[in-house]
C-alpha positions in Angstrom: 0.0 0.0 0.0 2.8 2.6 0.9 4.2 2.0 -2.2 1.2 2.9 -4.2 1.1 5.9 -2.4 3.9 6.8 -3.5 3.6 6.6 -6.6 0.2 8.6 -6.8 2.0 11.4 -4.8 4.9 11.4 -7.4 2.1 11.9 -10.4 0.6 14.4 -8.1 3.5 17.0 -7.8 4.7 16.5 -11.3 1.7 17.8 -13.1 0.5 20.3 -10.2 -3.4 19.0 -10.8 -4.8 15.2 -10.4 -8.0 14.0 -11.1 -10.2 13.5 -8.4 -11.3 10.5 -7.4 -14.9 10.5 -7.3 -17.4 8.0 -5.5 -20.3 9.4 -7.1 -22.2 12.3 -8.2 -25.3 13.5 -9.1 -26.6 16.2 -11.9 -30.5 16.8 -11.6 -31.1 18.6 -15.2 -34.1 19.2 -16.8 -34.4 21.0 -20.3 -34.7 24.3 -18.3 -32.2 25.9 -16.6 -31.2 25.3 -12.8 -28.9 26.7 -10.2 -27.8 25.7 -7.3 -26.6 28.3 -4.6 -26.6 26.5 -1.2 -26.3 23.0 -0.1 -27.3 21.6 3.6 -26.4 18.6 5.3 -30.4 17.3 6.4 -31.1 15.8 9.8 -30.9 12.4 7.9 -27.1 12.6 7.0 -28.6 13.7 3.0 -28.2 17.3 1.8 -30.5 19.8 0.4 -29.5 21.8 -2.7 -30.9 25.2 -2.6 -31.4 27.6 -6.1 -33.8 27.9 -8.7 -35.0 26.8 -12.2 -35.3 28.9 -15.2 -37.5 28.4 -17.8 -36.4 30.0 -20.5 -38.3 33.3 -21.1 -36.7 36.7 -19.9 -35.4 37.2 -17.0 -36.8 37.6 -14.2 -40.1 36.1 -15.8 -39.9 32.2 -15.4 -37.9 31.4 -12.3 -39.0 29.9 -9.6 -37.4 28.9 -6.4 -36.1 24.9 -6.0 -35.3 22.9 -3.6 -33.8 19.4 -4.0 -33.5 17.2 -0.9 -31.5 13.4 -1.5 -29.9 10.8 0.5 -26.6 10.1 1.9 -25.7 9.2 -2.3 -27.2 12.0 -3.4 -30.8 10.0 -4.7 -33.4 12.4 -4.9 -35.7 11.9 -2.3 -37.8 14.5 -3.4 -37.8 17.8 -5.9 -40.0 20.7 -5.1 -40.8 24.2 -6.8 -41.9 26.8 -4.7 -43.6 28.6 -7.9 -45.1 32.1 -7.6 -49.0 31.6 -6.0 -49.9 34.6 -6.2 -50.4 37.5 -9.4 -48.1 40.2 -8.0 -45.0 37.9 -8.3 -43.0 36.9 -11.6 -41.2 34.3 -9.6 -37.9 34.1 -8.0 -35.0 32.3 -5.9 -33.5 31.1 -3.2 -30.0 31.8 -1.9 -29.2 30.5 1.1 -30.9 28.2 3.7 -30.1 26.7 6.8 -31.5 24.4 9.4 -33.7 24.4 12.6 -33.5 22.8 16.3 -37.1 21.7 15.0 -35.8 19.4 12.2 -37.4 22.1 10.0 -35.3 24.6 7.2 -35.2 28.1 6.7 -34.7 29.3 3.2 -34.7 32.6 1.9 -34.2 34.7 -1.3 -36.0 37.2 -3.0 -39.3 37.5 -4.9 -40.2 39.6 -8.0 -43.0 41.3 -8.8 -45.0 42.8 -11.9 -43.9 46.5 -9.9 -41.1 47.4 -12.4 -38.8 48.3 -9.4 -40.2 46.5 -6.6 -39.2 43.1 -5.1 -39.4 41.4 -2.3 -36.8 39.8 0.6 -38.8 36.8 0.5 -38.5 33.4 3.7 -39.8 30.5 4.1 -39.8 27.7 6.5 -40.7 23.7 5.6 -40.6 20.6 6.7 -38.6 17.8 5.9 -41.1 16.6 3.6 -40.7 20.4 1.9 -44.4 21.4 3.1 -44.2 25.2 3.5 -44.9 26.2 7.3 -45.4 30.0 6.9 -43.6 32.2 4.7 -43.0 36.1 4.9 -42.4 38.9 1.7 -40.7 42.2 2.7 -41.6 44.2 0.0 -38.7 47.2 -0.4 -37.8 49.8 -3.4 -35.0 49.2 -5.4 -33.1 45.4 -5.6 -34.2 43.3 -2.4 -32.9 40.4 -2.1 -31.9 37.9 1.5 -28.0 36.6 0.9 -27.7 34.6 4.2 -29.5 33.2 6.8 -28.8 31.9 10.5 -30.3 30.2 13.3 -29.5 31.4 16.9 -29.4 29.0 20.5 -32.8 30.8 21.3 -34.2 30.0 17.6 -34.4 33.6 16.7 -33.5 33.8 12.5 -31.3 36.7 11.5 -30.9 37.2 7.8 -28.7 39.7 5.7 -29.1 41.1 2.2 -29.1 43.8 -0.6 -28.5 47.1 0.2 -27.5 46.7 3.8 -30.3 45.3 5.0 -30.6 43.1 8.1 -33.6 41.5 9.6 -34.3 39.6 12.6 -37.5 37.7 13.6 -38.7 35.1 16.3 -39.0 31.1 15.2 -42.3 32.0 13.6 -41.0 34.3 10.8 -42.3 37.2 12.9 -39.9 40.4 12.7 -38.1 42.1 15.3 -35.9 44.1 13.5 -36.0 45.1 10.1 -32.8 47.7 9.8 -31.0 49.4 7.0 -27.2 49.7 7.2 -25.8 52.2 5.4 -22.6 50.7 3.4 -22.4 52.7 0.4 -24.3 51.3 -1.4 -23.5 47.6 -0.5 -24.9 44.5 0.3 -24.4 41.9 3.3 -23.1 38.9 1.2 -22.8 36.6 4.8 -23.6 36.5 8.4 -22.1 34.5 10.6 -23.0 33.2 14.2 -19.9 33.6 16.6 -18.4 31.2 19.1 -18.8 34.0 21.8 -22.7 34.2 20.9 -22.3 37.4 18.8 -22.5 37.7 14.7 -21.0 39.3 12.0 -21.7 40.8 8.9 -19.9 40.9 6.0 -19.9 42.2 2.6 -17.5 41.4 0.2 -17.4 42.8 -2.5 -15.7 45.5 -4.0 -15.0 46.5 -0.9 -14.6 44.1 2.2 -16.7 45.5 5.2 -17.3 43.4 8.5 -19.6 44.5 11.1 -20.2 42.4 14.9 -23.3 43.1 16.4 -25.0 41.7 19.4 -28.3 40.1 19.4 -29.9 42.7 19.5 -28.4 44.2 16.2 -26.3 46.6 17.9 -22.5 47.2 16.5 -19.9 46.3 18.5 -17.2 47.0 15.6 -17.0 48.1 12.1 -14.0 47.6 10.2 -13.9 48.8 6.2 -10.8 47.7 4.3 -10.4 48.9 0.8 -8.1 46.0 -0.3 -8.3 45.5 -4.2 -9.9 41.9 -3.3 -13.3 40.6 -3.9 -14.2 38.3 -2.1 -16.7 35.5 -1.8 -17.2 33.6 1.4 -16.0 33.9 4.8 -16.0 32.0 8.0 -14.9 32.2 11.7 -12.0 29.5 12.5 -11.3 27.6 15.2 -8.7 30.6 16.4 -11.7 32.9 16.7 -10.4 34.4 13.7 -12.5 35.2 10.2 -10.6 34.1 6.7 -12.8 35.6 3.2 -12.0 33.5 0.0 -12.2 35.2 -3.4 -10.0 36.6 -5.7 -7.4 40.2 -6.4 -7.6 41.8 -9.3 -4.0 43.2 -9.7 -1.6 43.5 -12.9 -1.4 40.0 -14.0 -5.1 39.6 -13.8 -7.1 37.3 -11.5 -6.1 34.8 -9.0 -6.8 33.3 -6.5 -6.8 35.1 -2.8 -7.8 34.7 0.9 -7.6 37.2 3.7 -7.5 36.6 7.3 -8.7 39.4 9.9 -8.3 38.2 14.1 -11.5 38.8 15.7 -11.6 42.5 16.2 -11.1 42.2 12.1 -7.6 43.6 11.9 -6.0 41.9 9.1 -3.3 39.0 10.1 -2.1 38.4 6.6 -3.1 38.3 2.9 -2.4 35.7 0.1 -3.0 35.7 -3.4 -1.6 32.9 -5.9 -2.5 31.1 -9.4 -1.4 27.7 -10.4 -2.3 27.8 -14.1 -1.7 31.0 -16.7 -5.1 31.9 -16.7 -8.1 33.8 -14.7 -9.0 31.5 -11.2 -11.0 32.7 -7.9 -12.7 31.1 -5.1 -16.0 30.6 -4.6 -15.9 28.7 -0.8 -13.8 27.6 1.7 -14.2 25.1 4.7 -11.9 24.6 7.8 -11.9 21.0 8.7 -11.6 19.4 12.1 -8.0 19.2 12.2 -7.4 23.3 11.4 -6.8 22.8 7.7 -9.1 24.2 4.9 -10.8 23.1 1.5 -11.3 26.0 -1.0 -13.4 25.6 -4.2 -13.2 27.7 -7.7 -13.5 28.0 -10.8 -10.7 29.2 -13.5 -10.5 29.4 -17.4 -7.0 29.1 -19.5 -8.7 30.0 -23.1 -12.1 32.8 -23.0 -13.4 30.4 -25.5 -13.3 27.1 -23.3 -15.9 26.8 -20.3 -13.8 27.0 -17.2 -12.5 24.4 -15.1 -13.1 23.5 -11.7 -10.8 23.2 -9.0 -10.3 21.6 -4.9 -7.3 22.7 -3.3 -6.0 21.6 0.7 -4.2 24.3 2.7 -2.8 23.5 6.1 -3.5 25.5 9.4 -0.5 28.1 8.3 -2.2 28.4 4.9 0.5 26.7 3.1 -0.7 24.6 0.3 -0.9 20.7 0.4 -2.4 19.7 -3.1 -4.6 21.6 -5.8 -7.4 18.6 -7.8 -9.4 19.5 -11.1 -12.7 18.8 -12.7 -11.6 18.6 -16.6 -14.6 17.0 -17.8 -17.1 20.0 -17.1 -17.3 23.1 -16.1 -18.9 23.5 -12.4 -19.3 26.3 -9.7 -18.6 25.2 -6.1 -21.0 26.9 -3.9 -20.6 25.0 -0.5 -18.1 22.2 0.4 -18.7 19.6 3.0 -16.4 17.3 5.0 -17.4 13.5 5.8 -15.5 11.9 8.6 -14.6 8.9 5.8 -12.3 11.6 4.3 -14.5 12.6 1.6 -16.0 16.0 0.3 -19.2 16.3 -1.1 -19.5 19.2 -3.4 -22.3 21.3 -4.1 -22.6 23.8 -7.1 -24.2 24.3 -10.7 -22.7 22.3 -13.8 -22.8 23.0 -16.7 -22.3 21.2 -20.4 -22.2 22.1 -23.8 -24.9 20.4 -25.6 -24.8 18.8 -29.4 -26.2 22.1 -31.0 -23.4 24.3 -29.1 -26.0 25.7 -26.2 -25.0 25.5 -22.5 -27.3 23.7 -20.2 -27.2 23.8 -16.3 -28.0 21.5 -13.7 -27.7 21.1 -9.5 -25.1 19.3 -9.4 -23.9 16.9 -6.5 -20.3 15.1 -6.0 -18.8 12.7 -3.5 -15.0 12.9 -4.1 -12.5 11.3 -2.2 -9.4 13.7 -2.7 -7.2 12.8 0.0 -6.4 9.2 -1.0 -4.8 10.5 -4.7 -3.0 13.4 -2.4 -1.4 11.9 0.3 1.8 13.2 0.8 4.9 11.3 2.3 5.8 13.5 4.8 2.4 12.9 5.9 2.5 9.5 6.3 4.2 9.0 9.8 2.2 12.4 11.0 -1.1 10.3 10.6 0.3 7.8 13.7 1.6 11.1 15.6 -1.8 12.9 15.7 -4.7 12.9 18.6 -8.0 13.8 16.8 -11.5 13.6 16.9 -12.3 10.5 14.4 -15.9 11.0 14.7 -19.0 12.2 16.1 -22.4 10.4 14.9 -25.4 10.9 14.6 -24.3 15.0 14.3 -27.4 16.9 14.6 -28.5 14.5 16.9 -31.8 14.4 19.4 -30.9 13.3 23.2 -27.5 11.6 22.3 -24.2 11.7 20.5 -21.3 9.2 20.8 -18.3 11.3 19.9 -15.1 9.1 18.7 -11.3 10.1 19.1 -8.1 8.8 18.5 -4.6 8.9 20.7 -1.3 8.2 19.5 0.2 7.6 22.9 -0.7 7.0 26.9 -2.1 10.6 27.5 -4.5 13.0 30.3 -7.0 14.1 27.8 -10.4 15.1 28.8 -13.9 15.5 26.8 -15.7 18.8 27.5 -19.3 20.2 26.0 -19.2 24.1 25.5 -22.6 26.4 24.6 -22.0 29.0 22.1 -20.9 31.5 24.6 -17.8 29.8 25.9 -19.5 28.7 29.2 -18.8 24.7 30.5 -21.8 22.9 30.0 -20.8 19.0 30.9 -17.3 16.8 31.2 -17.7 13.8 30.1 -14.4 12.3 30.4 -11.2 13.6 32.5 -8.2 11.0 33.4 -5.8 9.1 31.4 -6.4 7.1 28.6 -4.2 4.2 26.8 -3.4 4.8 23.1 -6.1 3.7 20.5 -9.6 4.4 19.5 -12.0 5.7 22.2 -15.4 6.6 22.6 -17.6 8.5 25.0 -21.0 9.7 24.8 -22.6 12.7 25.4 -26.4 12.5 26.9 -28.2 16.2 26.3 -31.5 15.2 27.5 -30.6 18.2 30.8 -29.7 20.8 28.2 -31.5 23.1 25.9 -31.4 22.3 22.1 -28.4 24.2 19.8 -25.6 24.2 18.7 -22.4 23.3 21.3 -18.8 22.6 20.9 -16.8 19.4 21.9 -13.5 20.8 23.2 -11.1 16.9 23.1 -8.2 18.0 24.8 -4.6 16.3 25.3 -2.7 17.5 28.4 0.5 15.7 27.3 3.8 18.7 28.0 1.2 21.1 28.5 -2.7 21.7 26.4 -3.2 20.9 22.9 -7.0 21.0 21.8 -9.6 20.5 19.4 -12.9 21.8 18.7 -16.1 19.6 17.2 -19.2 21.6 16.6 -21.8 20.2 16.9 -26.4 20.4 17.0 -28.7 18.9 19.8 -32.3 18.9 18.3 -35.5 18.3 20.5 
């Protein structure tokens, strides 16, 4: 086996790109146009791809929103439009979703309607069967539109848009707080629920502008930094820090970039690199368990050719581990997910060149097993000198969670539950422990349903740690 390994590493840094190795993937076309913006991991270990379908006729005329939801293999388990139901709306989509401590999803987008002008910041909540619960229109002047959506401990929704707009409401789709923050002109392209309870908002582009706020939707900070980057997605790390992935536009043209701000949103350091002569940004990026990220783009040697996609592995000091292309087709990462097999499943729009030379898209799905073509040999020996956390299953989970970790060596480690405001909720283990696979479960039944944080942590010549988020559902 280590010999094979070799080999495959040897292919890898001799041509820069290998082909991924893909387990399976999934394209749901029809002879209309789809998109896919969003993907979530459902209750039931599936994922549900979040977009819209086009059908043709001018735009905006003809879109609805779309919702696919499939299994662990990406099988569709079922395919709903959310069509326009009533006569003031042309249609529309959705851009972003996310789930509930009710097993339920929020998704949210905009509407348009027969107002030349007018539109709507549009929400709805639905089952896991996709029945609609209730769903709520804003109706604004000028471009409306909701970007990004989040679910706090007390199930309160807080969603960001177009224009600088920001709205909170209760579980019900009631509103709160409906506020416009002026941004020049901008619009919030994330939000993002902190460790320490807070959020932040961020738009991204042209310029990169982050905001905290409390829950209440009061600033705590504002940082605007005119860098020459656009960027594309953002998240917090496990450092309490905040890294954006996109691209810079400088002299040579575009390539790829990623920023990194500390948690006040002073920037720590910038990066920008391109590993083929041609145009390439990112669309998403993903820390993993063990500090490391996944980034996802696009890039495109020849104007003429549809681009190509691209995975590439950075380590916790941002230095670069492997890059992996899609040659086949041309496909837009919107979300990355990590499996604890060592797989990614990819979500994003594909499209192909049909036999009369018209492009057709399609959701698009992919289970690609990247690490076993990458493997570097310095690596090897590091896997054996390594505590992590191997697993934690059935992640969201209702009442209990076993949570599965690995130690190299004889070590004090200890198993601790954190809420999302740093506070101790439970220990469940603290004491030494022989080297080998472990297991210990957590049992939430005394706690409130959210999201917590498994803190595994080796006291072996001092504290190393590692963080496993994860969602208790009643």
């Amino acid at each position: 086996m280590r010999a094979i390994i070799t080999v495959m590493v040897a292919i890898c840094l001799s041509i820069g790109f290998a082909q991924p190795n893909i387990d399976w993937e999934q394209d749901y076309g029809s002879e209309i146009a789809d998109e896919c913006y969003d993907m979530i991991r459902t209750h039931e270990n599936g994922y549900l791809l979040i977009g819209y379908q086009h059908d043709g006729r001018e735009w905006p005329t003809g879109a609805n929103c779309k919702v696919i939801k499939t299994d662990s293999l990406g099988n569709v388990i079922w395919n709903q439009d959310y069509a326009a139901e009533n006569l003031d709306s042309l249609g529309g989509y959705f851009k972003c979703g996310t789930q509930t401590i009710d097993e339920c999803y929020i998704l949210a987008g905009t509407r348009f309607t027969t107002h030349p002008g007018i539109y709507q910041s549009y929400m709805i909540k639905i089952d896991g069967e996709g029945n609609i619960q209730w769903e709520y229109s804003i109706v604004r002047n000028g471009p409306s539109a909701f970007y990004d959506v989040v679910v706090s401990e007390d199930g309160n929704i807080y969603l960001a848009g177009s224009s600088g707009y920001l709205t909170k409401t209760d579980s019900d789709g009631n509103i709160i707080i409906d506020a416009d923050i002026d941004i020049q002109g901008n619009g919030f392209d994330r939000i993002l629920l902190l460790q320490d309870g807070n959020l932040l908002l961020a738009a991204l582009n042209p310029d990169i502008i982050l905001i905290k706020i409390d829950n209440d939707c009061d600033p705590l900070w504002t940082r605007n930094l005119q860098l020459n980057y656009g960027m594309m997605d953002i998240i917090q790390t496990s450092d309490d820090c905040f890294i954006c992935a996109g691209y810079y536009g400088g002299e040579q043209g575009i390539e790829n970039a990623a920023v990194k701000f500390d948690n006040r949103g002073n920037v720590v350091w910038t990066r920008n690199w391109r590993y083929r002569r041609s145009f390439e940004y990112l669309r998403s990026i993903t820390e993993l368990n063990d500090g490391s990220y996944i980034l996802g783009g696009i890039g495109c040697i020849n104007p003429n050719e549809l681009p190509y996609t691209f995975l590439q592995r950075f380590d916790n000091n941002f230095q670069n581990q492997w890059t992996l292309s899609f040659e086949e087709f041309s496909s837009s990462p919107r979300a990355i997910l990590a499996n604890s097999s060592g797989s990614y499943i990819i979500a994003g729009t594909k499209t192909m060149v049909l036999e009369d030379d018209t492009e057709n898209r399609q959701m698009w799905l992919c289970n690609t097993n990247t690490d076993t073509l990458a493997i570097s040999i310095s690596q090897i020996p590091a896997l054996a000198n390594n505590f992590e956390i191997h697993n934690v299953y059935p992640n969201p989970f209702n009442s209990t969670t076993t949570i599965s970790f690995i130690l190299p060596t004889l070590s004090p480690v200890s198993v601790s539950v954190y809420n999302t405001r740093g506070q101790l909720v439970d220990v469940l283990l603290d004491g030494v422990m022989p080297v080998g696979s472990h297991k210990v479960v957590w049992d939430g039944h005394n706690v409130g349903a959210g999201v917590y944080f498994l803190k595994l942590c080796d006291k072996t010549g001092g504290e190393n740690f590692i963080y496993q988020k994860v969602t208790l559902i009643k």
